[in-house]
N, C-alpha and C positions, 0 to 999 in steps of 0.2 A: 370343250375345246373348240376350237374355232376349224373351219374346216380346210383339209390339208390338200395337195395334187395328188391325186391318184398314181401310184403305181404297181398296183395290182401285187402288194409284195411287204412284207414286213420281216426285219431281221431276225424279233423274238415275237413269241406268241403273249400279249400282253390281253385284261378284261376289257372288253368293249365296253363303252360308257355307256353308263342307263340314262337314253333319250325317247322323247316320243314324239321325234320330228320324222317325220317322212316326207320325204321329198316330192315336189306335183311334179305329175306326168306329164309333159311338154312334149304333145303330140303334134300341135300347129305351131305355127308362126307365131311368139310373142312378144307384144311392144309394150315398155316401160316407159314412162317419164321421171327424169329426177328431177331436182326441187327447182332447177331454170326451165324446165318443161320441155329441157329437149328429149328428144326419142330415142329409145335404143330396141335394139332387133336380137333378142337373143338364138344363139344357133345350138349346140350341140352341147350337152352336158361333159366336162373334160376330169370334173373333182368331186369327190363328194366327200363328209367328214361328220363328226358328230353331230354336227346343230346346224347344216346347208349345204350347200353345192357352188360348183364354180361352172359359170356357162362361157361360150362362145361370145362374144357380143360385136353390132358394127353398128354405127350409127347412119349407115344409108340404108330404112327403113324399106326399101323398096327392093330391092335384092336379098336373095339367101345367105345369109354369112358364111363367107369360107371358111377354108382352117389356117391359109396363112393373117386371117385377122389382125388389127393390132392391135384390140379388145378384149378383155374378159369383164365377165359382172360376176362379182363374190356376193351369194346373198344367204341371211339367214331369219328363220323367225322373227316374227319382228319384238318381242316377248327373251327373245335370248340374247347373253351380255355382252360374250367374244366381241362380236361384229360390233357394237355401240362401242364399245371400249376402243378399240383399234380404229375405226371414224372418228373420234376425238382426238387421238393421237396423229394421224393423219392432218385434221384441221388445225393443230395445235404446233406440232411439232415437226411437220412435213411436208410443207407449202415446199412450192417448187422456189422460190424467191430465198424461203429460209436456206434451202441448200445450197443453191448456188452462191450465196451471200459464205456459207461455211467454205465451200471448195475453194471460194476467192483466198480467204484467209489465211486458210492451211495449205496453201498454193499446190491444190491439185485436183485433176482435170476428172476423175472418174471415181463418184462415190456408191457403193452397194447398198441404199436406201429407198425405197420406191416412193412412189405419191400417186393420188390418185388425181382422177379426172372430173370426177362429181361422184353424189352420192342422191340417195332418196328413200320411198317405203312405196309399196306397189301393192296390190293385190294376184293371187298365184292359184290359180282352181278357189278358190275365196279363202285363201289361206296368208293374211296380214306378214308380208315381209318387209325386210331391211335389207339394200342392197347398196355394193359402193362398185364403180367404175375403176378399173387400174387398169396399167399397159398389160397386153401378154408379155411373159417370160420364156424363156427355152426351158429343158428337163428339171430335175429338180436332181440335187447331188447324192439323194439316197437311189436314184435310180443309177444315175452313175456310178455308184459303188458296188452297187449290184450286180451290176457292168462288168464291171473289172473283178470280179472273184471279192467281191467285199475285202479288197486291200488297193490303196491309191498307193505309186507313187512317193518318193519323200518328196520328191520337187511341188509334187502337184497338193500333197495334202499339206506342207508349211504353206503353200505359197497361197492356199483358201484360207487356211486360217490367220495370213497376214491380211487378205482381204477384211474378213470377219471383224478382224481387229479395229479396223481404221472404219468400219461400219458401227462396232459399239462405243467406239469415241466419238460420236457426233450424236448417236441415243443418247449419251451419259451426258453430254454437252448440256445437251436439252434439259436436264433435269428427269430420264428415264432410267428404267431396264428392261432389256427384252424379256426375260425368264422365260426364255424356252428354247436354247440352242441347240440345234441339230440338225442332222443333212435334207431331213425331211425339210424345213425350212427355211434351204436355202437353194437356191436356182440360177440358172444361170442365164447371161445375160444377152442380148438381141445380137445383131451382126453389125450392128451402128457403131462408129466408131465412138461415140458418148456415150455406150451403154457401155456398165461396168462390167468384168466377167462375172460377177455373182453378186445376188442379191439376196438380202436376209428379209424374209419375209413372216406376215404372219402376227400382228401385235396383237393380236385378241389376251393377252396377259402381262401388258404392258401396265408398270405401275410406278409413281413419283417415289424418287428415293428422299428428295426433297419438299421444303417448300418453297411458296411461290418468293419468300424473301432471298432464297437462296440457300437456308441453312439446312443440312442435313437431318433426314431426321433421327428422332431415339431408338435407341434397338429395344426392341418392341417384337417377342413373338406372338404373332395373332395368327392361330388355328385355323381360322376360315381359310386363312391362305397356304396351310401349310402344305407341301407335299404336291404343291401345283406344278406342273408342267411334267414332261418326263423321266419317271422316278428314275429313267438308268442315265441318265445327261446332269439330271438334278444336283444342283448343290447341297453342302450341309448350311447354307445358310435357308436357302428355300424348303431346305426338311421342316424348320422350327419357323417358317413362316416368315424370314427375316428380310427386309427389303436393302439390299445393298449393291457398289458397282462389283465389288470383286467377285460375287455370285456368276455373272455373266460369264466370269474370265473362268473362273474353275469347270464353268459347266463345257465350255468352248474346250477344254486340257482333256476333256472326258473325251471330248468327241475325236481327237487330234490323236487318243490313244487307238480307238476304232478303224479311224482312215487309216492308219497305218497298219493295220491288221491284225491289232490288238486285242483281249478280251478282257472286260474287266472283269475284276472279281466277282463281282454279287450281281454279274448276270444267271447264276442260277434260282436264284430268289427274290424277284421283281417286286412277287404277289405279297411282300412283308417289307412296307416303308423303314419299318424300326431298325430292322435287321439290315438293308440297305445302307442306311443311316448309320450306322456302328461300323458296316465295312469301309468304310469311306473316311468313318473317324480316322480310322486304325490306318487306312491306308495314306494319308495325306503324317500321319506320326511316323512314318518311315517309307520314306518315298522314293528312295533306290529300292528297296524289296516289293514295291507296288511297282515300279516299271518291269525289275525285273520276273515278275511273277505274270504282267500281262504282254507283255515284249518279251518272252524268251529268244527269240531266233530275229529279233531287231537291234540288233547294239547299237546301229550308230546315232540316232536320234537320241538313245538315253541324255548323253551329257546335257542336250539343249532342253530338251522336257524336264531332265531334274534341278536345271537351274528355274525352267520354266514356273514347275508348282510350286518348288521351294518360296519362289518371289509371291506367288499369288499365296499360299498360307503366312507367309510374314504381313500382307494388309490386316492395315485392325481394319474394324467396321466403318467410321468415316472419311478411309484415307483415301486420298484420289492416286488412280493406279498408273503409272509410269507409262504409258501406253506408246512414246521412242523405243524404250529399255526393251519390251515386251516385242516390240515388231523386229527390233535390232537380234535378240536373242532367235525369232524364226528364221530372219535372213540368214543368220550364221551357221544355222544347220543345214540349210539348201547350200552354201559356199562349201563348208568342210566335205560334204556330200561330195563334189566335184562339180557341182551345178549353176547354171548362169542365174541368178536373182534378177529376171527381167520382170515380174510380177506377172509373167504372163501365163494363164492358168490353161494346161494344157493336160491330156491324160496318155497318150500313146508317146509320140516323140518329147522329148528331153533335149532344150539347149546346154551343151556341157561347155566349159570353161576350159579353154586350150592352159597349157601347164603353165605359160609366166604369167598369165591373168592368172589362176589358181594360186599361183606364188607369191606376186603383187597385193591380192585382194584378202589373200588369209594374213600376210605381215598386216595389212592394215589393222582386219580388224581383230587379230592375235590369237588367230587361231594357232598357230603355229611358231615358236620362234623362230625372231629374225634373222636371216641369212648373216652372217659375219661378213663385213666389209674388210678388200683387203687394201692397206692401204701404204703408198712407200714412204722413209722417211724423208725424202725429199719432196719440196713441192711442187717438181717436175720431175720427168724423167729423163736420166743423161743420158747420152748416147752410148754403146757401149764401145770398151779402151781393149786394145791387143795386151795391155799388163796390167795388174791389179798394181792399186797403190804403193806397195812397199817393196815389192821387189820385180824385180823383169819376169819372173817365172811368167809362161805363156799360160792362159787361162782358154777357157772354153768357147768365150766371145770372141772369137780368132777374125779375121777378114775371110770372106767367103776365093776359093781359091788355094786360099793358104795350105802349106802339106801339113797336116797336125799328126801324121803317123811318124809316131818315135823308133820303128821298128829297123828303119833303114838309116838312121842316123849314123855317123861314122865321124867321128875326129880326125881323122887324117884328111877327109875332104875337105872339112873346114879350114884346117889350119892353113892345107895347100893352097888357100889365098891369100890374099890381102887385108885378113881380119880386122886391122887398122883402119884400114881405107876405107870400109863398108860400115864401121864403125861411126865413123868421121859424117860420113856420108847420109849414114841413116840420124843421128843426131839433127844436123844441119834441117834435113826435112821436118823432122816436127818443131824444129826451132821454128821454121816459115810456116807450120800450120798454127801453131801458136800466135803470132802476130797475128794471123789474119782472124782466127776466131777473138771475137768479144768476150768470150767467157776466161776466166780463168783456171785454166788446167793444171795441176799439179805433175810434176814431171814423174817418171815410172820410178827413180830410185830413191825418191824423197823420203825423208822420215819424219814422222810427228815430233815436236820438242821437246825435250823433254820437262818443260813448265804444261804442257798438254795431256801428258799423262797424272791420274791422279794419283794411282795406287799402281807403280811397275814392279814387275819380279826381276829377282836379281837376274837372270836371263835377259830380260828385256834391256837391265839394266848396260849388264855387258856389252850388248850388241849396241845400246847407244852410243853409248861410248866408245866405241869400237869404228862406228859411222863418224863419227865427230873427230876424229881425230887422223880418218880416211882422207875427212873433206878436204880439210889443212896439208894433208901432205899431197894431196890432188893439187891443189890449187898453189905449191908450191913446185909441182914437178909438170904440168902444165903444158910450161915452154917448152921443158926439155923432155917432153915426154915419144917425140916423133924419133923413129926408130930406135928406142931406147924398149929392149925386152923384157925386162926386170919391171916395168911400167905394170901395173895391175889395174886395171877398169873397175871404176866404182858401181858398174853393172852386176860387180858378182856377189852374190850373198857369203855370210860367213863359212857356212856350209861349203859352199863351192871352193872358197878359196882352201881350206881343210885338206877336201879332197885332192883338189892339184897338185898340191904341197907335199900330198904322201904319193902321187903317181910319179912324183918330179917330172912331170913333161917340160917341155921346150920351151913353151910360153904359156900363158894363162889366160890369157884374151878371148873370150867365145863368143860367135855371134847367136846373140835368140832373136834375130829381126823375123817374122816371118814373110818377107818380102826378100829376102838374098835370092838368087839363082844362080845355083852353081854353075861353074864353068864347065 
């Protein structure tokens, strides 16, 4: 294995690999050249790992190297393969021109992929090395996990592994895979505003999925390779040695289970590939009982993780993996969460989504069903009328002012005026508000036609008719209607006139203006 940052801390106790590198003593000041013969000054040993170490480095040979440096030299044996493997990959696949040529494309500004700065081979207490130049990084996220009670966050751990994601889509571009996801390998990024929050580091097991013509290649398990990287992140395709993109993505589901404080199952038995390898069968063949068996006391991520793995076991072996779908599917879980999707990778504070952004941004993206729109049958709104359509009865939209308390009403007040005159009177005014409004109003005692109705009940019927035959004798008695008692106002409904009829009052005339004022 290629050698990892130091944090003095591992999650499970796993066998140290059988190497016979040791590391030289860097008691003085030592200066390297790489292959343009510039010089470098390494300071203070920061990493150390199976097959090298990671130093300090600054290329102003003449001073001490601090520790805010913006240097490090990764150096190994010169005889061991990590370090030449991941140099090539680097010169291959990780020019700074090739990136930037990608961010142009995929139009965006901050990618979690590093490059280096040169490379070379040096001599070490006389101990033939290979060394390569890259930026310094900030912690690495297994220390932060560590950090935090070994549980991130849902905001912070979807929102790393959206990063992650939009990191293995520009390896995959390339014609790579990383095979070897996890926190230990991935660090976080400078204070520059072009540096990314997090970087995946570390290709010493970087291997072409393809060829150079483009075609994928055969699935092929080759032993040499099997069982490479870490057995508990490892996929079931890298059990059996198999080089493919969706390897990366299930090993990335593993890790996504951890941050979030998850255990997986065959962390009791690391020390047996097979038996690993069968748990994993078993666990991706029913993958609601694998979240819920390592997630007991996490519900709300399930949904998105079990659509997450579902997606990543439906790739066959040469298919290229949806990697919108996949980023869209983590967004959705930091939204449903209640959390702002700013991609901004945070561990303590939480940007949260005020509740109509939370309302707005889950109809979009369907988290939730959508609100019911309510909508009127009109395509505006009318103002509201002191009578409903069909008859005078005084409705609830009254003019403000108006007495709407029935409780003092009295007939004998009414009648003791002019009921005629007020009548007359109040007519007269909505005839002039009538002229003067554009629209056209339907008067309060009007009735629908009877060609307007399509299916009426005999009731209805009656009372049409009943109107119809009101109108005629109205517009017959008209003239002679001025001080004549016996005169009935087309203002009264059936009802009304009913009841008069059996009180026998005096007249039958009533006013419902709600504008009268008694005398």
């Amino acid at each position: 294995m290629a050698p990892r940052f130091c944090d003095n801390m591992t999650i499970h106790k796993r066998k140290s690999p059988v190497t016979s590198f040791k590391a030289p003593d860097l008691r003085g000041a030592e200066i390297i050249s790489d292959v343009t013969t510039k010089k470098w000054r390494l300071g203070k040993a920061i990493g150390v790992g199976a097959f090298g170490q990671i130093f300090l480095a600054s290329d102003d040979i003449l001073k001490p190297v601090s520790p805010d440096t913006s240097f490090i030299v990764k150096m190994e044996p010169y005889t061991s393969g990590p370090l030449f493997v991941e140099r090539n990959f680097y010169l291959r696949a990780a020019k700074t021109d090739t990136i930037q040529e990608y961010m142009q494309s995929k139009k965006v500004t901050r990618l979690g992929v590093p490059h280096i700065y040169s490379f070379g081979t040096c001599f070490l207490r006389d101990v033939h090395m290979r060394f390569i130049v890259m930026p310094k990084y900030g912690a690495s996220i297994q220390s932060m996990l560590v950090k935090h009670g070994n549980k991130f966050h849902i905001k912070t751990a979807f929102t790393l592994a959206i990063h992650v994601v939009e990191a293995l889509e520009y390896i995959h571009e390339q014609g790579y895979i990383h095979a070897d996801i996890k926190a230990l390998n991935l660090v976080l990024g400078s204070d520059d505003k072009s540096s990314a929050p997090v970087y995946l580091i570390d290709y010493g097991l970087v291997a072409r999925y393809k060829y150079r013509d483009g075609t994928h290649k055969e699935f092929v398990q080759d032993h040499r390779m099997a069982n490479a990287g870490t057995i508990e992140f490892s996929s079931r395709d890298s059990h059996k040695g198999v080089i493919c993109r969706r390897s990366d993505l299930e090993s990335l589901g593993y890790c996504l289970v951890t941050w979030l404080g998850g255990d997986l199952p065959w962390e009791e038995f690391l020390t047996d590939p097979e038996r690993v390898e069968s748990a994993k069968e078993d666990a991706m063949l029913d993958i609601k009982d694998f979240l819920a068996t390592a997630l007991p006391s996490h519900p709300t991520p399930s949904r998105e993780l079990f659509d997450y793995f579902t997606y990543i076991s439906s790739l066959e072996f040469a298919t290229k993996p949806d990697y919108k779908y996949i980023k869209k599917l983590l967004q959705a879980a930091i939204v449903r969460a209640g959390f702002l999707c700013d991609l901004k990778l945070t561990f303590d504070s939480h940007a949260r989504l005020d509740r109509k952004a939370f309302k707005r941004i889950a109809e979009r993206e369907n988290i939730v069903p959508p609100k019911k729109i309510k909508r009127m049958i009109a395509g505006y709104r009318k103002p509201c009328a002191e009578y409903n359509e069909i008859t005078s009865r005084v409705t609830r939209n009254i003019d403000k002012g108006a007495n709407t308390s029935f409780e003092d009403f009295n007939w004998a007040q009414v009648l003791a005026g002019n009921p005629e005159k007020i009548i007359r009177e109040h007519q007269g005014r909505r005839k002039a508000k009538d002229r003067k409004s554009e629209e056209r109003v339907t008067p309060p005692h009007s009735c629908p036609a009877m060609s307007e109705l399509d299916n009426p009940t005999p009731i209805m019927l009656k009372l049409m008719l009943k109107r119809s035959a009101q109108r005629k004798r109205t517009e017959s008695q008209r003239k002679n209607s001025r001080g004549n008692d016996n005169y009935v106002s087309s203002t009264l409904t059936y009802a009304m006139e009913e009841v008069i009829a059996l009180r026998n009052l005096p007249t039958r005339r009533v006013l419902r203006s709600s504008s009268r004022k008694l005398p």
